[in-house]
ZASE-536248 format. One record per atom (N, C-alpha, C): residue number from 0; atom name; x negated, y, z. Coordinates in steps of 0.1 Angstrom, whole numbers. Layout:
N
<r NUM,CA,<X,Y,Z>>
...
This chain:
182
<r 0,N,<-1075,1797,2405>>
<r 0,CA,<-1066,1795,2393>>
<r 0,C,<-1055,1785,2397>>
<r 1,N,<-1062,1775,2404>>
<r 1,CA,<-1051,1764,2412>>
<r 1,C,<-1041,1775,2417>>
<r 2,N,<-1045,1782,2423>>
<r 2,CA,<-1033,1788,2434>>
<r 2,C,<-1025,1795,2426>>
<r 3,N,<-1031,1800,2416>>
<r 3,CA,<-1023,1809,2408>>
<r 3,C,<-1014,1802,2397>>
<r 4,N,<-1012,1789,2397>>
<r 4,CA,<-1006,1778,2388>>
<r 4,C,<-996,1773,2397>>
<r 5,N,<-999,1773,2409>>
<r 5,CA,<-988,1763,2422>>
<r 5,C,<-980,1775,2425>>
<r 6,N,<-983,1793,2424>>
<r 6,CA,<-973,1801,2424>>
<r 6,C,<-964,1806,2417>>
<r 7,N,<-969,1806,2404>>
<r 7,CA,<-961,1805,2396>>
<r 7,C,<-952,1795,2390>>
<r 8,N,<-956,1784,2394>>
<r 8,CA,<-947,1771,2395>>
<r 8,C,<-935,1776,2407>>
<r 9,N,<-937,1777,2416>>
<r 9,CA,<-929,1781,2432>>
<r 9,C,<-920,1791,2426>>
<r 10,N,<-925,1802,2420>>
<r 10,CA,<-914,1813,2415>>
<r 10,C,<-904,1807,2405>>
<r 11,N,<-907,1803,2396>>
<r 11,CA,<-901,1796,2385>>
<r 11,C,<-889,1789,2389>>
<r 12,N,<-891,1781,2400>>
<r 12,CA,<-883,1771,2404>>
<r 12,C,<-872,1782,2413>>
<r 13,N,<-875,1792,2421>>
<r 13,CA,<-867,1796,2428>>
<r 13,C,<-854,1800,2420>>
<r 14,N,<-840,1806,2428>>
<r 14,CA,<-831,1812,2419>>
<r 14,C,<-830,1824,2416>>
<r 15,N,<-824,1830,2401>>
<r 15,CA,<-829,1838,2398>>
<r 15,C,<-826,1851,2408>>
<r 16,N,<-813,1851,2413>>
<r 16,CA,<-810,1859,2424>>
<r 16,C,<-806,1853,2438>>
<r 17,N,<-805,1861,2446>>
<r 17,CA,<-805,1857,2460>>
<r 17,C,<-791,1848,2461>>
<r 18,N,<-792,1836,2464>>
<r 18,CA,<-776,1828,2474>>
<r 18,C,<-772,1822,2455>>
<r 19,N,<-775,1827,2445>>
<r 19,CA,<-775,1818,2431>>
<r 19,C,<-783,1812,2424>>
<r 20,N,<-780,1797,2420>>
<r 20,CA,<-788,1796,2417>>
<r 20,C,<-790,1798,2399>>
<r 21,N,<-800,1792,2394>>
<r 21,CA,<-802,1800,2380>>
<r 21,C,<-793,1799,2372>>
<r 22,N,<-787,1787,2369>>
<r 22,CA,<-768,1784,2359>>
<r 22,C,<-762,1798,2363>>
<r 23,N,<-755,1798,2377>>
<r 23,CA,<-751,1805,2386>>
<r 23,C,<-751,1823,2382>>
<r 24,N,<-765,1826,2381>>
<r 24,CA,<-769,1837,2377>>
<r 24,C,<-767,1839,2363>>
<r 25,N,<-766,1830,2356>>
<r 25,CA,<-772,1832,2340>>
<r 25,C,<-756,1833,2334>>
<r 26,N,<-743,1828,2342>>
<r 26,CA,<-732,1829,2334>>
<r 26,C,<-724,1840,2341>>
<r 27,N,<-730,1846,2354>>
<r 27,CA,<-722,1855,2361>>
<r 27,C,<-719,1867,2356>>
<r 28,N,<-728,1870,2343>>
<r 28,CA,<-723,1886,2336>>
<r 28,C,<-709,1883,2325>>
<r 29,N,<-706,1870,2322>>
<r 29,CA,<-696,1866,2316>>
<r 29,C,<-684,1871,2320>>
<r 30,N,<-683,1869,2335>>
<r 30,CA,<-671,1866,2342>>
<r 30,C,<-670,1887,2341>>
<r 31,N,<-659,1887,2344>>
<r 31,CA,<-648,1898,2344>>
<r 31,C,<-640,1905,2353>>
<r 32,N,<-631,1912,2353>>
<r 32,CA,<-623,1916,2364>>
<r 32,C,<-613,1925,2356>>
<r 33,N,<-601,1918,2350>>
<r 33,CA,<-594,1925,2346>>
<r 33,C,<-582,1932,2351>>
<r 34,N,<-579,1945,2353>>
<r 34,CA,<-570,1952,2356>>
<r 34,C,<-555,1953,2350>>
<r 35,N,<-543,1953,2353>>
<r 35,CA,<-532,1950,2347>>
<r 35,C,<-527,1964,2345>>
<r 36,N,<-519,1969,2341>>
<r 36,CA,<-507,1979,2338>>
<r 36,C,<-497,1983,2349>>
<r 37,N,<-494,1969,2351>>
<r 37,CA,<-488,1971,2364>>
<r 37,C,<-492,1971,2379>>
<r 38,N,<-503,1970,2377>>
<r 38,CA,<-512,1976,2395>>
<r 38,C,<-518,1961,2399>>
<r 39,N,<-517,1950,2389>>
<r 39,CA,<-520,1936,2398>>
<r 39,C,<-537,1939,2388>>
<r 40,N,<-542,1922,2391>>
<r 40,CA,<-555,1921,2386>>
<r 40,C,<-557,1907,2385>>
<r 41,N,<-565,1905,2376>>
<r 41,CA,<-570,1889,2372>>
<r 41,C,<-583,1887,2373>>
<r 42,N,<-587,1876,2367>>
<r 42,CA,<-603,1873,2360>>
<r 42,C,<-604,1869,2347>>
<r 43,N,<-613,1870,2341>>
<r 43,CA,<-612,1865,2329>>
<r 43,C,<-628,1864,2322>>
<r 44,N,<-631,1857,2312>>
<r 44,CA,<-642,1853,2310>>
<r 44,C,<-646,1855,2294>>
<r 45,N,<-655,1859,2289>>
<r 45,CA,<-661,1866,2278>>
<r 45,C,<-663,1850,2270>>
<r 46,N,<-657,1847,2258>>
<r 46,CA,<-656,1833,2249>>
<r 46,C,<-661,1838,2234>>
<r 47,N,<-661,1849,2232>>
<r 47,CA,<-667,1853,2219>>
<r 47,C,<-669,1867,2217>>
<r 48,N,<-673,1871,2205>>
<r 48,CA,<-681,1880,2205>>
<r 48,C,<-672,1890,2206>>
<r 49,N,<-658,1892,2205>>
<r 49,CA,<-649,1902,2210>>
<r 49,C,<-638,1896,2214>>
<r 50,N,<-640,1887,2227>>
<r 50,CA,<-628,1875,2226>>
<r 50,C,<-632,1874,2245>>
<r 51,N,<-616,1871,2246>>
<r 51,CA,<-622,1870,2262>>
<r 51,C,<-608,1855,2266>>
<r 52,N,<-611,1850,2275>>
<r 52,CA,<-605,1840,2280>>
<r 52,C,<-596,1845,2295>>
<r 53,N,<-583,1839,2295>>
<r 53,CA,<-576,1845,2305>>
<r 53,C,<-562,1836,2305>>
<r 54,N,<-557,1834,2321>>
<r 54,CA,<-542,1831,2322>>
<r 54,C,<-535,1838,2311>>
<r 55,N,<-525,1832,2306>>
<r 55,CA,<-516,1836,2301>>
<r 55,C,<-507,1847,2308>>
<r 56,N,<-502,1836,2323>>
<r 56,CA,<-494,1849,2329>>
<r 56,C,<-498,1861,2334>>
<r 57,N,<-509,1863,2335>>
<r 57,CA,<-518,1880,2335>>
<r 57,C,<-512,1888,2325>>
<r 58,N,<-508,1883,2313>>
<r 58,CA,<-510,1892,2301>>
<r 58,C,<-496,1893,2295>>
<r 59,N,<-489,1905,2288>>
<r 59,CA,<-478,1901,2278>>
<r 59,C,<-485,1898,2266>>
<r 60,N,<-478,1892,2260>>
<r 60,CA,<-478,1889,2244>>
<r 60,C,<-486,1905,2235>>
<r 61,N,<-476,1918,2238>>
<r 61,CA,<-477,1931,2231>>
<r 61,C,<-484,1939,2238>>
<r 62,N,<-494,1933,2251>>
<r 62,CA,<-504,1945,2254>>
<r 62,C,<-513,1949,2245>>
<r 63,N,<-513,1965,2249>>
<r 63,CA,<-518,1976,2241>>
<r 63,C,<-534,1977,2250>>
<r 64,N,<-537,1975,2257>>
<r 64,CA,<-549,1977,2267>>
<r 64,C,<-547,1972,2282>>
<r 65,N,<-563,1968,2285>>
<r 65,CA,<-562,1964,2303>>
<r 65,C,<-572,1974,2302>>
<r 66,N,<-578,1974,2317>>
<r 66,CA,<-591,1980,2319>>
<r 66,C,<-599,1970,2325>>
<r 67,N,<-613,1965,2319>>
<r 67,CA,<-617,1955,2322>>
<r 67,C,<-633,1961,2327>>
<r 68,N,<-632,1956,2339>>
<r 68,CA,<-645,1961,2351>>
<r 68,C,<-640,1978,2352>>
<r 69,N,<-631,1980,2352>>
<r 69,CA,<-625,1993,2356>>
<r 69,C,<-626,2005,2343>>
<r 70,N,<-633,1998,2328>>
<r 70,CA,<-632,2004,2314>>
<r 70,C,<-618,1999,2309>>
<r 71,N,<-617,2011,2301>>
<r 71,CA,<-603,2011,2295>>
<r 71,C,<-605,2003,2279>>
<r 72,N,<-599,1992,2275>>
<r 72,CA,<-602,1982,2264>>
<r 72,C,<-593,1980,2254>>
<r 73,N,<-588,1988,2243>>
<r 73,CA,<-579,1982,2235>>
<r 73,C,<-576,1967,2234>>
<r 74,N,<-566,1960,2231>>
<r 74,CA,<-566,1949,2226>>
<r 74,C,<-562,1949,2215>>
<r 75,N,<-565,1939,2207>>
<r 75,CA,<-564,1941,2188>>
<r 75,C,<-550,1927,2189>>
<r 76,N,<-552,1921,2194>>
<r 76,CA,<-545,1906,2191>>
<r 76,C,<-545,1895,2208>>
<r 77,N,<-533,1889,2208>>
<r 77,CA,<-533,1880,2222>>
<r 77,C,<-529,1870,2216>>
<r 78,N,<-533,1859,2217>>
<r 78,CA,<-536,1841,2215>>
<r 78,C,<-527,1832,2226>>
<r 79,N,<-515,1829,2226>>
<r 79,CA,<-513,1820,2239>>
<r 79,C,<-509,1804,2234>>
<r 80,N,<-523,1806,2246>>
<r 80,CA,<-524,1788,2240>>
<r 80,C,<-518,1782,2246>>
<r 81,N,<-524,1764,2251>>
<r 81,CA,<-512,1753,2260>>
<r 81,C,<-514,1760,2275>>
<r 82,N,<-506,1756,2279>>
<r 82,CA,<-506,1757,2296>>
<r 82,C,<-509,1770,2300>>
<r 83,N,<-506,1784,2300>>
<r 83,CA,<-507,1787,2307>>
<r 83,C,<-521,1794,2303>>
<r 84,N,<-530,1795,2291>>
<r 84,CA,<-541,1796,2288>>
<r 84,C,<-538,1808,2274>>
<r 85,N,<-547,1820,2277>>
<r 85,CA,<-548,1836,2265>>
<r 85,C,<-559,1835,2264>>
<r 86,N,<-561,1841,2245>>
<r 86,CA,<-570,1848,2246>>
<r 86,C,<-570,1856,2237>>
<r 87,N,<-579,1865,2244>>
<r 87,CA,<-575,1887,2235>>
<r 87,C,<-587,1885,2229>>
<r 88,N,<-583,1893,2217>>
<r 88,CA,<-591,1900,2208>>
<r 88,C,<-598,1912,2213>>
<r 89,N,<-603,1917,2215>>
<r 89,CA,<-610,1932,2218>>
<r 89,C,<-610,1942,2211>>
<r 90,N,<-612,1954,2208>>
<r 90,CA,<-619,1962,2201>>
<r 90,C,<-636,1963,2207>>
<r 91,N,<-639,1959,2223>>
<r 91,CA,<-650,1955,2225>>
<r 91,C,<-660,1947,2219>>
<r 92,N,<-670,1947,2220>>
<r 92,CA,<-679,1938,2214>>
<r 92,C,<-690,1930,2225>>
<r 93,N,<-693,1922,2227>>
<r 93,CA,<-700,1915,2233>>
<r 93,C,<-713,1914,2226>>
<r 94,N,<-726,1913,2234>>
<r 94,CA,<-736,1906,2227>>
<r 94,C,<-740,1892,2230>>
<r 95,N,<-736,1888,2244>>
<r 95,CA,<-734,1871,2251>>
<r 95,C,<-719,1868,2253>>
<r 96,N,<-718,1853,2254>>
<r 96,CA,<-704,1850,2261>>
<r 96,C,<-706,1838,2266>>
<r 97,N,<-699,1834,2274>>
<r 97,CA,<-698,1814,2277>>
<r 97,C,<-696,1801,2264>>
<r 98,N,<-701,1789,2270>>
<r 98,CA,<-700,1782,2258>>
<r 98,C,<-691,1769,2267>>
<r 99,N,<-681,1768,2258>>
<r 99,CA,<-669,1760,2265>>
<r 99,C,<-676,1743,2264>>
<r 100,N,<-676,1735,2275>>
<r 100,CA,<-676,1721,2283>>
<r 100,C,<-666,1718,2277>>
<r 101,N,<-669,1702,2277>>
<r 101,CA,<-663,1693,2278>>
<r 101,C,<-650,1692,2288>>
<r 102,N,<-643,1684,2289>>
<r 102,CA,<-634,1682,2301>>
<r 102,C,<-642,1677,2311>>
<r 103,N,<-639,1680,2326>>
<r 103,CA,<-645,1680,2339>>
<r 103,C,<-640,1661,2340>>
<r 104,N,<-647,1657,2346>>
<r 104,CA,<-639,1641,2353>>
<r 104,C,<-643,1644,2369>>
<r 105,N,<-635,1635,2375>>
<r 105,CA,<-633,1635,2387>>
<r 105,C,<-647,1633,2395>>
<r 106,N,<-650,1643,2408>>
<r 106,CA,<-662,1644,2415>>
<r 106,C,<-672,1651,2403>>
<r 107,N,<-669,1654,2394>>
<r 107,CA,<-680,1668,2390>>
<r 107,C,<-677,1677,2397>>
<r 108,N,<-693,1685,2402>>
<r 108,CA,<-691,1697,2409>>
<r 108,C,<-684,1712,2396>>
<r 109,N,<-686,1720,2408>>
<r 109,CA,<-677,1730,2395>>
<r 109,C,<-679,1742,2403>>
<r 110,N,<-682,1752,2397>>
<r 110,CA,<-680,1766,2403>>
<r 110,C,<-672,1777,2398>>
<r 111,N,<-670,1787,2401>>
<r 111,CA,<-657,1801,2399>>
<r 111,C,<-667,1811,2402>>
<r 112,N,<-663,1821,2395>>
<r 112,CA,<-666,1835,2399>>
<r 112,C,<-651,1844,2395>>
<r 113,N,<-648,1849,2409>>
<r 113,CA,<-631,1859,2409>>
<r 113,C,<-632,1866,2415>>
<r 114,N,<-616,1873,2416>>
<r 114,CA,<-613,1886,2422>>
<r 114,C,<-604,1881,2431>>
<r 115,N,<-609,1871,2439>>
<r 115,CA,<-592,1871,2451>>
<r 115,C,<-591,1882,2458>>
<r 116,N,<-576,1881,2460>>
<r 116,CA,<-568,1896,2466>>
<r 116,C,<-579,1907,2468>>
<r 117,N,<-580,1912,2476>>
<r 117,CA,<-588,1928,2474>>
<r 117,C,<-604,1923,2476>>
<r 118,N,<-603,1914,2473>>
<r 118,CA,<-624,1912,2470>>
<r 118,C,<-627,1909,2457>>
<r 119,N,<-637,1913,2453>>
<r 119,CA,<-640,1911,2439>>
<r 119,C,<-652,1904,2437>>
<r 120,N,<-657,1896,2427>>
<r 120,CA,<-670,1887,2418>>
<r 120,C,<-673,1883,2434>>
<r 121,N,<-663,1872,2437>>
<r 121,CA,<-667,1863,2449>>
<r 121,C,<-673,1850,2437>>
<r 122,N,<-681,1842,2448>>
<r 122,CA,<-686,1827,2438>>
<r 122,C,<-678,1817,2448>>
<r 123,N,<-673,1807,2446>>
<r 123,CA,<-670,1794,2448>>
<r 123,C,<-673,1785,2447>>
<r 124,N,<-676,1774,2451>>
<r 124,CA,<-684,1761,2449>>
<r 124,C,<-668,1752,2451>>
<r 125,N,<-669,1740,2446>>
<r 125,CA,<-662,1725,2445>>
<r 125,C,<-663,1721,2440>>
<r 126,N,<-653,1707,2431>>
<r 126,CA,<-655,1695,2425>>
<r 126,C,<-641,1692,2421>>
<r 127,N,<-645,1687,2409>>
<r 127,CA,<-629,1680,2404>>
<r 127,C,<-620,1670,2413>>
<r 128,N,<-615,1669,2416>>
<r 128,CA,<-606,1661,2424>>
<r 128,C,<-598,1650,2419>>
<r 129,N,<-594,1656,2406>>
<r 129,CA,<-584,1643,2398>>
<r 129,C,<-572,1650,2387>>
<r 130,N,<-570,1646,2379>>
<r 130,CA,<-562,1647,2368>>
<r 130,C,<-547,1645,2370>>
<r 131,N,<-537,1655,2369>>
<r 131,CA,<-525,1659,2370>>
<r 131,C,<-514,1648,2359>>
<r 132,N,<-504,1648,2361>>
<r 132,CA,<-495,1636,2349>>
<r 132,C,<-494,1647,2336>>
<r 133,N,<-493,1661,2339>>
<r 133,CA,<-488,1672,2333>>
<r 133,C,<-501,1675,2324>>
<r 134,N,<-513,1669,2327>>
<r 134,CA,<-526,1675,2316>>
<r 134,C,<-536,1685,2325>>
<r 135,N,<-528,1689,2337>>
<r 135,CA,<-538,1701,2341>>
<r 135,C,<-546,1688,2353>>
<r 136,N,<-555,1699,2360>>
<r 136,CA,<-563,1693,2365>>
<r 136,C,<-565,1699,2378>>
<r 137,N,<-565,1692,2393>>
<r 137,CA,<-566,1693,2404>>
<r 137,C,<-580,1695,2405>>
<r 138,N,<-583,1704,2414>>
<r 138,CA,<-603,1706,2422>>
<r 138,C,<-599,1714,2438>>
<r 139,N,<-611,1708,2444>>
<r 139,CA,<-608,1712,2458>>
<r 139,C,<-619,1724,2455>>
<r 140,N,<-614,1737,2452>>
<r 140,CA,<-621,1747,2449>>
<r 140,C,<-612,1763,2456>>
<r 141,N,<-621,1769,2465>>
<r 141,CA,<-607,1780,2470>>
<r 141,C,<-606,1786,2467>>
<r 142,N,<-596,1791,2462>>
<r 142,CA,<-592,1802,2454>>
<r 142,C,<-577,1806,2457>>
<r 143,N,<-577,1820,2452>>
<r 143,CA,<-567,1824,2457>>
<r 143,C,<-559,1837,2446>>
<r 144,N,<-548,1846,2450>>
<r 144,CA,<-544,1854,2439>>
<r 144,C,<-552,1863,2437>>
<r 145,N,<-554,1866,2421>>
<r 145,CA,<-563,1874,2417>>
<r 145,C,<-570,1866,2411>>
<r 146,N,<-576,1852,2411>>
<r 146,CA,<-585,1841,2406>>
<r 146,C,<-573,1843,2395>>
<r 147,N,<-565,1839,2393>>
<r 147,CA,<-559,1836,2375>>
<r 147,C,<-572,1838,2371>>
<r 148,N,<-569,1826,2357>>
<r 148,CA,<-580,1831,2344>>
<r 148,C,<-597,1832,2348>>
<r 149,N,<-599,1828,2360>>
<r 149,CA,<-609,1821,2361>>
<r 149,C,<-617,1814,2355>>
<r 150,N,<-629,1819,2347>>
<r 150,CA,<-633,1801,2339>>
<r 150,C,<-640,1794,2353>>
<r 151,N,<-638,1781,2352>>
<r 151,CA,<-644,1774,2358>>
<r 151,C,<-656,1763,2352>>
<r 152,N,<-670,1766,2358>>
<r 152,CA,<-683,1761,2356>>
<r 152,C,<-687,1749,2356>>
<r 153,N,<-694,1742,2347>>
<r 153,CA,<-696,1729,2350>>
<r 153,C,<-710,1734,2354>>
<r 154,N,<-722,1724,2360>>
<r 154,CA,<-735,1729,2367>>
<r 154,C,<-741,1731,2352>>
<r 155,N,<-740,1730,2341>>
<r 155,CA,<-747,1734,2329>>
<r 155,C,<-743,1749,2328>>
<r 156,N,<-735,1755,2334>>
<r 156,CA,<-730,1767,2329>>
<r 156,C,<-721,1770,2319>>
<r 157,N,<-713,1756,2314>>
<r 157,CA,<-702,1754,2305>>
<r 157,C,<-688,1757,2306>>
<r 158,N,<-682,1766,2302>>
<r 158,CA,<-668,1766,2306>>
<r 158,C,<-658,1753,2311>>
<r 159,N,<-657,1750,2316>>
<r 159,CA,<-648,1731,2317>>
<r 159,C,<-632,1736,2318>>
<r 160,N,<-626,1746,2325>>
<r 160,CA,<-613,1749,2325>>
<r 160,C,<-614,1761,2332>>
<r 161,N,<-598,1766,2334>>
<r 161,CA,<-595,1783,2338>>
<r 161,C,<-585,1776,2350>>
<r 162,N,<-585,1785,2360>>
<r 162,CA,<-576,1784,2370>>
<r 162,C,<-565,1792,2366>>
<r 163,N,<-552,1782,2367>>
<r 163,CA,<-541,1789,2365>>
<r 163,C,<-529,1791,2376>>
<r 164,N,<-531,1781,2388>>
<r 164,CA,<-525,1781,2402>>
<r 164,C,<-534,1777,2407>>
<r 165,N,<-527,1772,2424>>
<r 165,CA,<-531,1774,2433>>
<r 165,C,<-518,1769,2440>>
<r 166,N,<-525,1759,2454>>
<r 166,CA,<-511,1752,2458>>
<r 166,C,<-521,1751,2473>>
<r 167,N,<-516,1752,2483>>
<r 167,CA,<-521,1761,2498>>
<r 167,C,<-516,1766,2504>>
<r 168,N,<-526,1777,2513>>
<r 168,CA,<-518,1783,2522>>
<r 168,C,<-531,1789,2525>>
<r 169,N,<-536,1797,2541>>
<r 169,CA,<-544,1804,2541>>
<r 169,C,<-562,1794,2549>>
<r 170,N,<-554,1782,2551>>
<r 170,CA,<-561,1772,2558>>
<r 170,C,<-569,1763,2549>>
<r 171,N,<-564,1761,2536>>
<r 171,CA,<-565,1752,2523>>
<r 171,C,<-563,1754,2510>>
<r 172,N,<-571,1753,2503>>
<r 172,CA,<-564,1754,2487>>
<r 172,C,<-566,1746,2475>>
<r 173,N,<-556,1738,2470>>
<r 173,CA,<-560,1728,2456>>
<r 173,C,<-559,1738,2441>>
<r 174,N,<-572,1736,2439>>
<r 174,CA,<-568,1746,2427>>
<r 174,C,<-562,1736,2418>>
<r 175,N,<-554,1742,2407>>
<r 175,CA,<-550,1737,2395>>
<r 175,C,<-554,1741,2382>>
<r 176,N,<-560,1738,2374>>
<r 176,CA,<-568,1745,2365>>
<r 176,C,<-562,1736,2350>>
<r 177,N,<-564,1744,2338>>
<r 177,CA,<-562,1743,2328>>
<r 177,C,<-574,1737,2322>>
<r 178,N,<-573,1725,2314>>
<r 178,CA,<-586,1724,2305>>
<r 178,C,<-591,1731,2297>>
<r 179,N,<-600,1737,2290>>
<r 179,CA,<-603,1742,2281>>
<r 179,C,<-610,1734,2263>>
<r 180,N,<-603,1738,2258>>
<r 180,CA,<-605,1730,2242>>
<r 180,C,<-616,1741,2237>>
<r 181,N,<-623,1739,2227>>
<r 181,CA,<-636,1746,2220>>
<r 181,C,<-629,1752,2209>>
């Protein structure tokens, strides 16, 4: 019975899928991959129950539909918030979504799930780095085009901000991210 208590302990603890760990796993169905109109692509992250979070510059104001995970998705309504920050209405429905963090402070870890250039639902690991004069927020996290609209993870699984640039080259990258308000 011992052994069968110290195994089930051992499973428990492991993650729930391979190379993630359980946070990791548990907010990865959130994240997205949205297709544009005009042949580009973003990311974007599921915030309510027909509501998705996303760069602003991904999206016009009067889009009629994206295709989101390669489904075709009316949009009812677009939201453009501070900096560089959307969010669409759906005719979709959700039954989960993410639940928006606090603001990140400097040296919290932080994770991504994107679509850089022709790879898709890559993960990322880093850490805040430090607070911009402009409001946005520096993290040494790599990312690249196609991340737009990224939510970015605090280790609770919390939304903490969206990647809206990217300042690099092919050797390095400072992400620049958007805070996110509730």
């Amino acid at each position: 019975m011992r052994t069968l208590a110290l195994l089930l302990a051992f499973l428990l603890a492991m993650p729930a899928s391979a190379g993630l760990s359980r946070v990791e796993a548990r907010v990865h169905e959130f994240t997205l991959l949205v297709e544009l109109l005009d042949g580009g692509h973003c990311s974007a992250t599921k915030v309510g129950r027909n509501e998705i979070l996303i760069a602003a510059h991904c999206i016009e104001a009067d889009t009629p539909a994206v295709l989101i995970n390669h489904t075709p998705v009316d949009v009812l309504a677009v939201k453009i918030g501070p900096q560089d920050q959307a969010r669409l209405t759906l005719r979709t429905e959700f039954v989960r979504w993410a639940v928006i963090g606090e603001r990140p402070k400097q040296g919290d870890e932080v994770f991504v799930f994107g679509n850089p250039g022709d790879h898709r639902d890559q993960i990322r690991r880093g850490y805040i780095s430090g607070d911009r004069a402009d409001g946005l927020i520096t993290a040494m996290l790599p990312i690249w085009k196609g991340d737009s609209g990224s939510a970015v993870f605090n280790d609770r699984g919390q939304i903490v901000a969206i990647v809206v640039q990217f300042d690099g080259n092919e050797y390095y990258t400072v992400a620049i991210l958007q805070p996110v308000s509730r």
